[in-house]
C-alpha positions in Angstrom: 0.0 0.0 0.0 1.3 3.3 -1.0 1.2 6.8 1.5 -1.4 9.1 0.8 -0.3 12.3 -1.5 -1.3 15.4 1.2 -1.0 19.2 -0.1 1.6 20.5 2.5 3.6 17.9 3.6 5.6 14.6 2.1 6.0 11.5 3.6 8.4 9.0 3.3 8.6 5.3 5.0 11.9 4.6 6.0 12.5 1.2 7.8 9.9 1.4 10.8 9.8 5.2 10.7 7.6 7.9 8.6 9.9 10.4 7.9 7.3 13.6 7.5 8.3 16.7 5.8 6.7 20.0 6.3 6.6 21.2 2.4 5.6 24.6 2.6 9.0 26.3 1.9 7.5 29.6 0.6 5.5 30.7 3.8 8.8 29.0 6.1 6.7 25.8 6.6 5.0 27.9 9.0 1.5 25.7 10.4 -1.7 26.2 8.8 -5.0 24.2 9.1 -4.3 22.8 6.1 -0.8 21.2 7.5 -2.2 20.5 10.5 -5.3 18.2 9.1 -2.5 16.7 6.6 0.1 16.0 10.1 -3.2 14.8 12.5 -4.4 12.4 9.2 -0.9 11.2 8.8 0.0 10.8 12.9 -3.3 8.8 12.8 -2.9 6.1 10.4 0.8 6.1 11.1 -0.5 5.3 14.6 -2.6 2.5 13.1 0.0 0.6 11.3 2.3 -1.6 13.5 5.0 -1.6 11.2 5.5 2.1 12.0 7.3 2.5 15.2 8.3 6.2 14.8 7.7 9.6 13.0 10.4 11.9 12.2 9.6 15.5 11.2 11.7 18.0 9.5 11.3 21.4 7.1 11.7 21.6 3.6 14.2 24.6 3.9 16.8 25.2 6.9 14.6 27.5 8.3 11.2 27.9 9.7 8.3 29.7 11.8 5.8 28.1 14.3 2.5 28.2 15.1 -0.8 29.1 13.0 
């Protein structure tokens, strides 16, 4: 089974691990709704899947901002 295709993030399964990558590099990845229904779908179904035993996050550029 393949991972979903989301707007504003990747995903990528590594091994035992989702490796999750914030993919908004024009705004700083900064958090929107639309990233946050595409990290709480993603953190659920990775949740779901026992052959996922960690989630990694990271940015798509070296820098970015928090919150909404």
């Amino acid at each position: 089974m393949g991972m979903p295709s989301y707007t504003t993030i990747t995903v990528e399964r590594r091994g035992a691990a989702d490796w999750v990558t914030l993919n908004r590099p024009e705004r700083l990845n900064a958090l929107d709704h639309a990233m946050m229904e595409d990290l709480l779908h993603d953190f659920g179904s990775a949740g779901e899947d026992p052959a996922c035993r960690a989630i990694a996050l990271r940015g798509a550029v070296a820098s970015h901002r928090a919150g909404l």
